[in-house]
matplotlib code that plots the C-alpha trace (Angstrom):
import matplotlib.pyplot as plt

x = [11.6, 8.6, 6.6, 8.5, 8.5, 7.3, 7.9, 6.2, 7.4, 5.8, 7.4, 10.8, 10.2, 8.9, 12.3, 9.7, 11.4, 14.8, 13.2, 12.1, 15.1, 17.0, 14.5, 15.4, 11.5, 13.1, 12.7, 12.1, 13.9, 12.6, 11.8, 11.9, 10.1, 11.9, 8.8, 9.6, 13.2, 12.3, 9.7, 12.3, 14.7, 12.6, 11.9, 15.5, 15.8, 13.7, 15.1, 12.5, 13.8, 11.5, 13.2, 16.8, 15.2, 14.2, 17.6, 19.3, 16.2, 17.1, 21.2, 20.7, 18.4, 21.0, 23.7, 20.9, 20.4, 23.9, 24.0, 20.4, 20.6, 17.8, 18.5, 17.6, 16.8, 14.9, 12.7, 9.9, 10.2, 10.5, 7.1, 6.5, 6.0, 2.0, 2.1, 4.3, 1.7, -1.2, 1.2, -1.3, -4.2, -2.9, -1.2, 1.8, 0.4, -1.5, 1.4, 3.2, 0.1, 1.0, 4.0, 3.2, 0.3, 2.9, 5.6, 2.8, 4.9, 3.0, 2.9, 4.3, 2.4, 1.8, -1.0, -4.4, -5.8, -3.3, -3.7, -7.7, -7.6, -4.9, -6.8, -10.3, -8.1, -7.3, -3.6, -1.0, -0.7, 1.1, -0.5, 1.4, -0.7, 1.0, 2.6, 1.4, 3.7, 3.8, 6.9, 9.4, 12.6, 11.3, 9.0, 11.4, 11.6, 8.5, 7.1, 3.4, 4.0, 5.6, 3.7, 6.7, 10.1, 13.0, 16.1, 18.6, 22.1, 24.6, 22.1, 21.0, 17.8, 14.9, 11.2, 8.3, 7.1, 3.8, 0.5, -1.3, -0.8, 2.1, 4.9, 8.3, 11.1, 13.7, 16.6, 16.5, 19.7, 23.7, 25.0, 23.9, 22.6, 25.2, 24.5, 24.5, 22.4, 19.7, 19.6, 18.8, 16.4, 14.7, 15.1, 13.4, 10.2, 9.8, 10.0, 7.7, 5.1, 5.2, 4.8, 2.4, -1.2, -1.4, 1.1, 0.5, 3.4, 0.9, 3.8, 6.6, 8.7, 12.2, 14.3, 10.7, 8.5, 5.8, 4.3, 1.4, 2.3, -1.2, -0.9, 2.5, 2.9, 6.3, 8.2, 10.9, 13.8, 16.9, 19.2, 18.7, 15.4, 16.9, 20.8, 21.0, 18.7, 15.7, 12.8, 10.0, 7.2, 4.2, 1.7, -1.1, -1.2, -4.3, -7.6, -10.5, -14.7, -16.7, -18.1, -14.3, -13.9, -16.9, -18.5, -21.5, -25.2, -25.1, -22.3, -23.7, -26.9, -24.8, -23.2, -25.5, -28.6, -26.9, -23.3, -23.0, -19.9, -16.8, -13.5, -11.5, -8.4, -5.2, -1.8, 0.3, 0.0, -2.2, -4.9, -7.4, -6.9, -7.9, -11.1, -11.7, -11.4, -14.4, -16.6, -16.5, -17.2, -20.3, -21.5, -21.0, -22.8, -25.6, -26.5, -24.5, -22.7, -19.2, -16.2, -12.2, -9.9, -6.6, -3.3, -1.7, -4.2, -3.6, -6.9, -7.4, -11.4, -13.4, -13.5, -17.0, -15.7, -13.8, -10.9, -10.0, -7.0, -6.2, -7.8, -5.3, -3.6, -6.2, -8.8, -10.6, -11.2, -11.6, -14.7, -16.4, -16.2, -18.0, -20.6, -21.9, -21.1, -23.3, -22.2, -23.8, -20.2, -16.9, -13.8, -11.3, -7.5, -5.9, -7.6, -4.7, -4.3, -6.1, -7.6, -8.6, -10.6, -11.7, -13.1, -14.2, -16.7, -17.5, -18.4, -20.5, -22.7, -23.3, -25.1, -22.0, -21.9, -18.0, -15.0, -12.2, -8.9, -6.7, -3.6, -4.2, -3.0, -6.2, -10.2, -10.6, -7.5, -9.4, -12.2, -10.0, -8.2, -11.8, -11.3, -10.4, -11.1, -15.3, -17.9, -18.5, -21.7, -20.6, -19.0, -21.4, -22.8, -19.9, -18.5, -21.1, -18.9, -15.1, -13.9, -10.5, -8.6, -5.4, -3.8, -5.8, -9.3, -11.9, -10.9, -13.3, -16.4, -17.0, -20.3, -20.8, -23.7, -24.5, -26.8, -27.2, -26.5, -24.2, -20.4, -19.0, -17.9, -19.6, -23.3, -25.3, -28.1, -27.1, -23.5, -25.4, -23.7, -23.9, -21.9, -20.5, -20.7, -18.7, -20.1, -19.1, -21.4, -21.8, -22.7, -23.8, -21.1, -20.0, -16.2, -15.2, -17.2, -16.3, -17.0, -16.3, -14.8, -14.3, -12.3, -11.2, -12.8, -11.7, -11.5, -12.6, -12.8, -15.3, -15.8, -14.6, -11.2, -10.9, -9.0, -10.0, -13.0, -13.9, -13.8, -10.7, -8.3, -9.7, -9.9, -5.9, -5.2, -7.6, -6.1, -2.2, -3.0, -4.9, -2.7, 0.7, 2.0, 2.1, 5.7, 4.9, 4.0, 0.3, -1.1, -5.0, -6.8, -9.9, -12.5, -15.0, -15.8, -16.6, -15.0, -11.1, -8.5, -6.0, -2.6, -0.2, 2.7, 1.4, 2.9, 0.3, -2.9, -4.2, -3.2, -5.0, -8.0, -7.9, -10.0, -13.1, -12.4, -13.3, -10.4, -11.1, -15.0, -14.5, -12.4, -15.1, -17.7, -15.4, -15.1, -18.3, -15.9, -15.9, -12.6, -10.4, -6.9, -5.2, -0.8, 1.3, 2.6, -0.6, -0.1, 3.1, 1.5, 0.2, -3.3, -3.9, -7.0, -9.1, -11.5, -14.5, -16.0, -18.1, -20.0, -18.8, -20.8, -19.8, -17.5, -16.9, -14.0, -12.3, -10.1, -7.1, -4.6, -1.9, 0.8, 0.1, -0.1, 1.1, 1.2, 0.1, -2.7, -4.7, -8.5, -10.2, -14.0, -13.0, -10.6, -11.5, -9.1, -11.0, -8.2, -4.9, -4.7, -2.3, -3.7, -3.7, -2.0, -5.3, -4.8, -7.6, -8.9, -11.3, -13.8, -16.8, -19.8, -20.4, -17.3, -18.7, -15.7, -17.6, -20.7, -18.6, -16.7, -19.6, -21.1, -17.8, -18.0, -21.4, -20.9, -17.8, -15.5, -13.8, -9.9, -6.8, -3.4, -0.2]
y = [-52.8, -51.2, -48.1, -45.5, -43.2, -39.3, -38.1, -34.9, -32.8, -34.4, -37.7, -35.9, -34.4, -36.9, -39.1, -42.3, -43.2, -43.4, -45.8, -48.2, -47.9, -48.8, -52.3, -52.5, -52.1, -49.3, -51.8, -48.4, -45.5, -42.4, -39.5, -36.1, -33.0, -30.0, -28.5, -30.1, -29.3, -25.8, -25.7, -27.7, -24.8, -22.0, -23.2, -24.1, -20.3, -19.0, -20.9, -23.4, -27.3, -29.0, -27.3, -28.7, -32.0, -32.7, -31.5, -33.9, -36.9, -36.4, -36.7, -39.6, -41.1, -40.8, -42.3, -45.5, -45.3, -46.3, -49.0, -50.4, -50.4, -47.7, -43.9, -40.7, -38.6, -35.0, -34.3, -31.3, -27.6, -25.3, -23.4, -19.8, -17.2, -17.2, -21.0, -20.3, -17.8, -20.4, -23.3, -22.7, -23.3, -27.0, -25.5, -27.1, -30.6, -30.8, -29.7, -32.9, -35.1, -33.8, -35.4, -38.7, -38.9, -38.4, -40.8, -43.6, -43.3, -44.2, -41.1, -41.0, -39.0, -38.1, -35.9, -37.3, -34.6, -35.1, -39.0, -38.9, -36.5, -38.9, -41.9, -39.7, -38.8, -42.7, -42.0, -44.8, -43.2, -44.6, -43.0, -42.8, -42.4, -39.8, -41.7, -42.0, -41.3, -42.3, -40.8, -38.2, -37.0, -33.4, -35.2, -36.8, -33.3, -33.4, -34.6, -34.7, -30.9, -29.7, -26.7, -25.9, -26.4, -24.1, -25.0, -22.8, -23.5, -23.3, -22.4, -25.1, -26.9, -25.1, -26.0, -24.3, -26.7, -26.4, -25.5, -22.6, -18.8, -21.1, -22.2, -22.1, -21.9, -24.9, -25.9, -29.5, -30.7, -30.1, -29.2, -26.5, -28.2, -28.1, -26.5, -30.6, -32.0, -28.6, -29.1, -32.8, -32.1, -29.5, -31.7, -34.5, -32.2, -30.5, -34.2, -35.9, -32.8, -33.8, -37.2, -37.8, -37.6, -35.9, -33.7, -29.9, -27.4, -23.9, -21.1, -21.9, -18.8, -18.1, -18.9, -19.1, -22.5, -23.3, -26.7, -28.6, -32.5, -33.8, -31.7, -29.8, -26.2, -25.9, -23.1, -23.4, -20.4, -20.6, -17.7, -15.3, -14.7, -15.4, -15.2, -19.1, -21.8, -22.3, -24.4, -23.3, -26.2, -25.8, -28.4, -28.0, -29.4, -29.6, -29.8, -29.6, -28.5, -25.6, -27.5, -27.7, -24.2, -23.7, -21.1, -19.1, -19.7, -16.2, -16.6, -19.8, -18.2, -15.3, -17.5, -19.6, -16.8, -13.8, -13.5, -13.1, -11.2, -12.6, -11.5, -13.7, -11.6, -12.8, -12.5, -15.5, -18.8, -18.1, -20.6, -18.3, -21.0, -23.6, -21.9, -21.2, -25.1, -25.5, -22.9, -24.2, -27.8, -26.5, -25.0, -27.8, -30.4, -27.7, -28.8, -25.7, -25.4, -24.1, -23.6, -22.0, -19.4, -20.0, -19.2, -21.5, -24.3, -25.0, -25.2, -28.5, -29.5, -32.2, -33.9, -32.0, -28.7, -27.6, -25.6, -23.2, -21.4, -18.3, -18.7, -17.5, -16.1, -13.8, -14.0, -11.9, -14.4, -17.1, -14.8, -14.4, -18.3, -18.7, -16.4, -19.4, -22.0, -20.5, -21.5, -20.6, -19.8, -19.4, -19.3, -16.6, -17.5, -15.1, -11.6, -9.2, -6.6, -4.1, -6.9, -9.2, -7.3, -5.6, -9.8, -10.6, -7.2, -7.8, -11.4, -10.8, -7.9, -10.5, -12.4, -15.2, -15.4, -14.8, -16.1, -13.7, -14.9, -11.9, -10.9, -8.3, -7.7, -6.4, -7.1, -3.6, -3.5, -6.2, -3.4, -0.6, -2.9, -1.7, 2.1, 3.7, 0.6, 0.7, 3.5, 3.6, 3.2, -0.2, -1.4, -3.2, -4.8, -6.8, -7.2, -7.6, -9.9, -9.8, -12.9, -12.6, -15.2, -15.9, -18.7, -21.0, -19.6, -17.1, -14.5, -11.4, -11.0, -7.9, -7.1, -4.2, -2.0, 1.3, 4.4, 7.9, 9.8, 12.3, 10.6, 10.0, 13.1, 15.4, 17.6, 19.5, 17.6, 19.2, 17.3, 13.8, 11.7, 8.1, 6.2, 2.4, 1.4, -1.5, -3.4, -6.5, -9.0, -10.6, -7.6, -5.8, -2.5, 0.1, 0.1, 1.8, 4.3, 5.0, 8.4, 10.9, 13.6, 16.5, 15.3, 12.0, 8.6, 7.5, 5.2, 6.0, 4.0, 5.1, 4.1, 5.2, 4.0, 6.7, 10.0, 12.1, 12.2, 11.9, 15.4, 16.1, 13.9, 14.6, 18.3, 18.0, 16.0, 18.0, 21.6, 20.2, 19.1, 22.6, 24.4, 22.8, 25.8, 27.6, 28.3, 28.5, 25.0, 25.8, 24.1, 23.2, 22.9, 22.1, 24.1, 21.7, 19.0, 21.4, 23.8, 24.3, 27.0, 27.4, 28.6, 30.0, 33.0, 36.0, 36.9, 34.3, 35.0, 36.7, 34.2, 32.3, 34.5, 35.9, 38.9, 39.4, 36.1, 34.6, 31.2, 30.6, 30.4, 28.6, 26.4, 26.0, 25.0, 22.1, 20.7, 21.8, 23.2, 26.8, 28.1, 30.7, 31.8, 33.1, 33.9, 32.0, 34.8, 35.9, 34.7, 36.3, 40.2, 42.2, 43.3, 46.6, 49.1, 50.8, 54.1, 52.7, 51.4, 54.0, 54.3, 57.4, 58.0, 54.5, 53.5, 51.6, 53.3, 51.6, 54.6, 52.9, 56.1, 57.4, 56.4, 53.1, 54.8, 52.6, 49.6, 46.0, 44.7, 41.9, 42.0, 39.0, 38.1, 36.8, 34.3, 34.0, 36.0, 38.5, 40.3, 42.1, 46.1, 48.8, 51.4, 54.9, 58.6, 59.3, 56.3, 55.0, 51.8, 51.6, 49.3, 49.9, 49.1, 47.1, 44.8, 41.4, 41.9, 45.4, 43.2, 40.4, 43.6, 45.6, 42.0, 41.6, 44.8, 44.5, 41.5, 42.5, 40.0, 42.6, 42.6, 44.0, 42.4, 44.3]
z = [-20.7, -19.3, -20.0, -19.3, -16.0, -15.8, -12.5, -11.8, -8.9, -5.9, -6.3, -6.8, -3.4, -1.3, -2.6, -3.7, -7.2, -5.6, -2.8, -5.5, -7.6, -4.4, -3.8, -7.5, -8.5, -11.3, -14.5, -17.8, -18.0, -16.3, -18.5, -16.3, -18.1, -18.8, -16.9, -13.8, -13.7, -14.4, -11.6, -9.1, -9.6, -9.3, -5.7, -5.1, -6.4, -3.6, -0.7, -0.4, 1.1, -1.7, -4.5, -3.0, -2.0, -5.7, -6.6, -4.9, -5.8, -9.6, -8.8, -6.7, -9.3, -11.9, -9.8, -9.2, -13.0, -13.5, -11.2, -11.8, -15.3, -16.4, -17.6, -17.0, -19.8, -19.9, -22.3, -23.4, -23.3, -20.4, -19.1, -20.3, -18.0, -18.3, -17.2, -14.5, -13.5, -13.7, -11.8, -9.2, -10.9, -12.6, -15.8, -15.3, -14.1, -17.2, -19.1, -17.5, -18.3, -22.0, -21.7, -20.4, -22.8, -26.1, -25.0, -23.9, -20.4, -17.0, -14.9, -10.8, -8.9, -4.8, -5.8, -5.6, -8.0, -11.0, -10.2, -10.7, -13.5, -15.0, -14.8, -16.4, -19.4, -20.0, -18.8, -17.4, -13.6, -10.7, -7.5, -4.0, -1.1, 1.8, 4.9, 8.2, 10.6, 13.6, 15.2, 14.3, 15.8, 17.1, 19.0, 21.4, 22.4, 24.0, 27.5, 28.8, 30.2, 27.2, 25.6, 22.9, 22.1, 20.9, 18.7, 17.6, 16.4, 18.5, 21.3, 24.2, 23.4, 25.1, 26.2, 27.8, 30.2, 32.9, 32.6, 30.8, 32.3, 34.5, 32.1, 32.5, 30.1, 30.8, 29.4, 28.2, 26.4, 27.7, 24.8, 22.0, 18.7, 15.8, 12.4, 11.0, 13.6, 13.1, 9.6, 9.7, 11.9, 9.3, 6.8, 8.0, 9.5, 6.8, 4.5, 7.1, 6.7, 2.9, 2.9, 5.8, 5.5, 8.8, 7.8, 5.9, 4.4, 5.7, 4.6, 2.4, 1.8, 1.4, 4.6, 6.4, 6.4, 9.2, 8.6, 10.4, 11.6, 13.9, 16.5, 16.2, 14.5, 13.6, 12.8, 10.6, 10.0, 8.2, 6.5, 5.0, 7.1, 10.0, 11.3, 12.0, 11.2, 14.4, 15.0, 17.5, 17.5, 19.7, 20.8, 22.8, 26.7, 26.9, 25.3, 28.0, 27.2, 28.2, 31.8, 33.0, 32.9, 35.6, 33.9, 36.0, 34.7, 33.8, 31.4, 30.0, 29.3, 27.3, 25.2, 24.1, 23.7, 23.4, 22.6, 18.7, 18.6, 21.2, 21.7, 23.5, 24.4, 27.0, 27.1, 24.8, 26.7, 28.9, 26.9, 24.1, 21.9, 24.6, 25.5, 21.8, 20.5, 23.8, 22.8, 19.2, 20.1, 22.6, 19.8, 17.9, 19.7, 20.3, 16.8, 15.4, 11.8, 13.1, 11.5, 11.1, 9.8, 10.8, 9.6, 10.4, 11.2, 14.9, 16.8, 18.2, 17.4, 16.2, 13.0, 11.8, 12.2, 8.9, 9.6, 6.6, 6.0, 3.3, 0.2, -2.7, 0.1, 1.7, 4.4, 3.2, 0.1, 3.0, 4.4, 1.5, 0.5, 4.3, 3.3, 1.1, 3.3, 6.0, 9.2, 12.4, 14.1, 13.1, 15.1, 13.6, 14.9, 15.6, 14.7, 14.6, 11.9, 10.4, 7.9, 10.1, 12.5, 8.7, 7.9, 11.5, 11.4, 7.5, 8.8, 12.0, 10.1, 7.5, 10.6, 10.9, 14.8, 15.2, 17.9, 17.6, 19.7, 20.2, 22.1, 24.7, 28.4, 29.2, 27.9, 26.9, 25.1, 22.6, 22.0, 21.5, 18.6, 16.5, 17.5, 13.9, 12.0, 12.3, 13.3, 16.8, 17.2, 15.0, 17.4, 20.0, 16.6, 16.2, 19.2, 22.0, 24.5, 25.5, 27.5, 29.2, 29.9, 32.3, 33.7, 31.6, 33.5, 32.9, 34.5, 33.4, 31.0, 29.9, 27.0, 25.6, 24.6, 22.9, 24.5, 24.9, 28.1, 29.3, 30.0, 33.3, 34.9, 33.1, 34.2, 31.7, 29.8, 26.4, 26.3, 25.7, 23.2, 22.0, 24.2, 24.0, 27.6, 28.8, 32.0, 33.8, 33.0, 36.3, 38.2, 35.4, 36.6, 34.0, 33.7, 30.4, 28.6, 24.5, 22.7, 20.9, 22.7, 20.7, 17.2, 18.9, 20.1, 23.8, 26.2, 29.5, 32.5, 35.0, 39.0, 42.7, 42.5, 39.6, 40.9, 38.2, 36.6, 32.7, 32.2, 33.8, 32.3, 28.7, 29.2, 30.3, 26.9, 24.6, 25.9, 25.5, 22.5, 21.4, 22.8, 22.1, 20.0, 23.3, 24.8, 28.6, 29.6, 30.2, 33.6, 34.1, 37.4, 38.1, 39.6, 39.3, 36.8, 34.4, 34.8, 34.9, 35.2, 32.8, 34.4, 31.4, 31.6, 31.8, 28.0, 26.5, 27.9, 25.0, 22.8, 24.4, 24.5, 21.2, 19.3, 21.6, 23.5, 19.9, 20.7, 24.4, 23.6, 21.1, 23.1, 25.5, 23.1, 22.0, 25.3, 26.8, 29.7, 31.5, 31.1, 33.1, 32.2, 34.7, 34.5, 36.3, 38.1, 39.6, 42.9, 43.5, 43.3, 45.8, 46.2, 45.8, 47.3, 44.6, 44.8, 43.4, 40.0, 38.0, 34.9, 32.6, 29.7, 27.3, 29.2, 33.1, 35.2, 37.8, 40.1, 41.1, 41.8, 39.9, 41.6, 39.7, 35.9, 33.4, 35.2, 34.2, 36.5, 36.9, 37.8, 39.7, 40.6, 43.5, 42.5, 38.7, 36.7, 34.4, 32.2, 32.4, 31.8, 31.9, 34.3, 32.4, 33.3, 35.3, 37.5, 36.0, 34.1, 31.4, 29.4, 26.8, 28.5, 25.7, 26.4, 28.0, 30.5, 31.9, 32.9, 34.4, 36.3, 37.5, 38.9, 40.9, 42.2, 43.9, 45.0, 46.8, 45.1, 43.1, 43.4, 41.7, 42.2, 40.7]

ax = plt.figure().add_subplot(projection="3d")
ax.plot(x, y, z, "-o")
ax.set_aspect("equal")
plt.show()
């Protein structure tokens, strides 16, 4: 007999040994490490396909034992829990190295890695190079128009078919898939992702599997993760460069001298992707360094850019390896939690020129995704252009800049405030304005077609939020743009007020708004004539009759509510001189605009 065979776990999966021992090319025994076994079930353990596959590679292996005329014995110890920790870092392949070092066996392998460092340590090593394949059966799935395909047990087979921002779902089989013929399907996706050398196993968790084949992303979801076992493989239409999408001079000229920092934002299918794998390959042949992140790896681009993936499963680990790579671009797919636009900013202020693809109906929607996550003033640093696509075209560039004036909608010089303004980039109109506005940053679109202005609809949301431990449903109007009347029951106006007027001031500090309360019941009381306004010693008197004595009234300059007050036994109403609301009183009463409404 010959050497001996040690299989390590990548032959077991990919099923090679039991092809051979099938063409009868089996000749020694095969000696299987305990480590192997042990790593084979922990997968099995966690739902994973290539723990079952090498399950079953190891029975059927026995059963061609037995008819071939070899064994299959298991030898060796089982791993400890640190060297299950390190698997990742090649513990437990030099562990199985060990073992075909002590029995003088010839190692198996499908990985390149243990093959070479086999070879260096003067071990016997057998090395199987990864299939091409050239068709599989999820493929037949596919036509020309086909964007993606949906599978489900005991669901109709399903396809998005058309052209980007235009697809339409179809139904393309007449009967729904069976739990067998689903599974076979998985089975041999997930088996040619293995053993091709086009192929890549991206996520590999339990019930959950997305794998890379060429061009395909597929899916993979099975119980417990999901109710019945699906497939959802995507593969681009399309792949088209920057001069088919007709892009203005202007734009051109942006991207290639001044954009640094692009968001390109669009609803799903509508083609980001598309317009991303473009933009990187003009940059590319501009004699640019560009490269990936992806998760999974998707983007359909050129053999010299590198498309990188998590590193020790984080992107942020993936940024800071770029950091020494240098590249002049890089293409982040897709930037969507609070960590990846965290990596895309930490990237870009490091001076990496950065291609963010994120969902969003609108362009400004892709902006307010940084709100909260980065200063504001940050923010036209990292993200100076936002291209929105739909229906597989440009449909709207927006870039971004920060300055200092006074918001849209407001007047007085001293409410100036850094202020992220959002134009169009062809005719160089503001749409959006971002600021702080009192303890909150906002968005604020600005323009004629606007009913309110700036000041209005913030003022509405600052107060109800103020003032939302108000019973009474408090209603503002506006007098002018900067100043509004505040129309509460009567019962809360001096809650509103407060000591000395101390909350509504302060109030109108906060927004940089004049403020009147006035009670909701004001319009329903009657006028009523008064003697005169005097001043008497400290005090100012107004002589309304006593026929009135101990009533609530209101007083008005003109139509601005003043205050409420109970009129005395005298028939008469008093404030301190000192009182701000004498002054405001003794002006509306020589400028005849005094009334008093009971």
């Amino acid at each position: 007999m010959t050497d001996k065979i040690i299989p390590d776990t990548s032959v077991l999966v990919d099923g090679k040994l039991s092809d051979l021992a099938e063409n009868g090319e089996v000749k020694s025994d095969v000696v299987i490490p305990e480590l192997v076994v042990d790593e084979i079930e922990s997968q099995a353990n966690k739902g994973l396909e290539i723990g079952y596959k090498a399950i079953e590679e190891i029975e059927k292996l026995r059963k061609l034992g037995e008819e071939k005329g070899f064994k299959v014995e298991f030898t060796g110890r089982k791993p400890t829990t640190e060297e299950i920790r390190l698997a990742k870092n090649g513990r437990i392949d030099a562990l199985i190295r060990d073992v075909a070092e002590e029995i003088d066996g010839t190692l198996y392998t499908g990985d390149r890695v243990q093959a070479k460092v086999a070879e260096a340590k003067g071990i016997k090593v057998r090395f199987f190079e990864k299939e091409h394949v050239e068709k599989f059966s999820l493929q037949n799935y596919f036509d020309d128009k086909t964007m993606s395909v949906h599978l489900k047990q005991d669901s109709l087979p399903k396809a998005k078919r058309g052209l980007p921002g235009q697809f339409q779902l179809e139904t393309i089989g007449d009967k729904p898939l069976s739990r067998d013929e689903i599974n076979k399907l998985i089975e041999e996706t997930i088996e040619k992702a293995e053993i091709s050398d086009e192929g890549l196993v991206e996520i590999q968790e339990e019930g959950a599997t997305v794998v890379q084949i060429g061009k395909y992303r597929i899916a993979i979801s099975r119980p417990p993760f999901s109710e019945k076992p699906e497939i959802t493989a995507v593969r681009p239409v399309a792949k088209v460069s920057l001069e088919d999408y007709d892009l203005s001079e202007k734009l051109l000229t942006r991207l290639d001298e001044k954009a640094e920092g692009v968001l390109i934002a669009g609803a799903p299918g509508h083609g980001k992707s598309t317009f991303a794998q473009a933009l990187a390959e003009h940059y590319e042949e501009a004699g640019k360094i560009v490269k990936t992140m992806e998760k999974p790896r998707d983007l359909d681009v050129g053999p010299d850019i590198t498309q990188y993936t998590e590193l020790d499963e984080s992107m942020e680990n993936t940024g800071d390896f770029l950091l020494l790579v240098r590249p002049d671009y890089t293409v982040y797919d897709e930037v969507r939690k609070t960590s990846d636009f965290e990596v895309y900013s930490d990237m870009r202020m490091a001076g990496v020129g950065m291609l963010g693809v994120v969902h969003a109906a609108a362009p400004v929607d892709a902006v307010q995704r940084l709100i909260g996550r980065v200063e504001l003033g940050m923010i036209p640093q990292i993200v100076d252009t936002v291209v929105h696509i739909k229906n597989a075209g440009v449909a709207e560039v927006y870039k971004l800049e920060l300055t200092v004036k006074v918001p849209d909608g407001m007047q007085e010089e001293d409410l100036a405030r850094p202020v992220v303004l959002i134009s169009r980039l062809e005719d160089d109109k503001p749409v959006y304005e971002i600021y702080t506005y009192g303890e909150e940053t906002v968005v604020i679109p600005i323009g004629e077609h606007e009913k309110q202005s700036s000041a209005e609809r913030l003022a509405k949301e600052q107060l109800e939020y103020k003032l939302d431990d108000l019973p009474g449903d408090p209603e503002v109007e506006f007098i002018s743009d900067n100043h509004i009347k505040l129309i509460v029951e009567e019962g809360e106006i001096s809650k509103i007020i407060g000591k000395n007027g101390e909350r509504i001031h302060s109030l109108e500090d906060e927004l940089g708004l004049d403020i009147t309360v006035e009670p909701r019941t004001a319009t329903l009381k009657d006028e009523l004539s008064y003697d005169g306004v005097e001043e008497r010693g400290n005090s100012v008197i107004i002589s309304i009759g006593k026929k009135h004595a101990g009533e609530e009234v209101d007083v008005y300059d003109g139509s601005e509510f003043l205050f409420t007050a109970t009129v005395g036994k005298k028939g008469e109403i008093s404030l301190t001189k000192q009182s701000g609301m004498a002054s405001q009183l003794l002006g509306a009463y020589e400028s005849g605009k005094l009334n008093i409404k009971a």
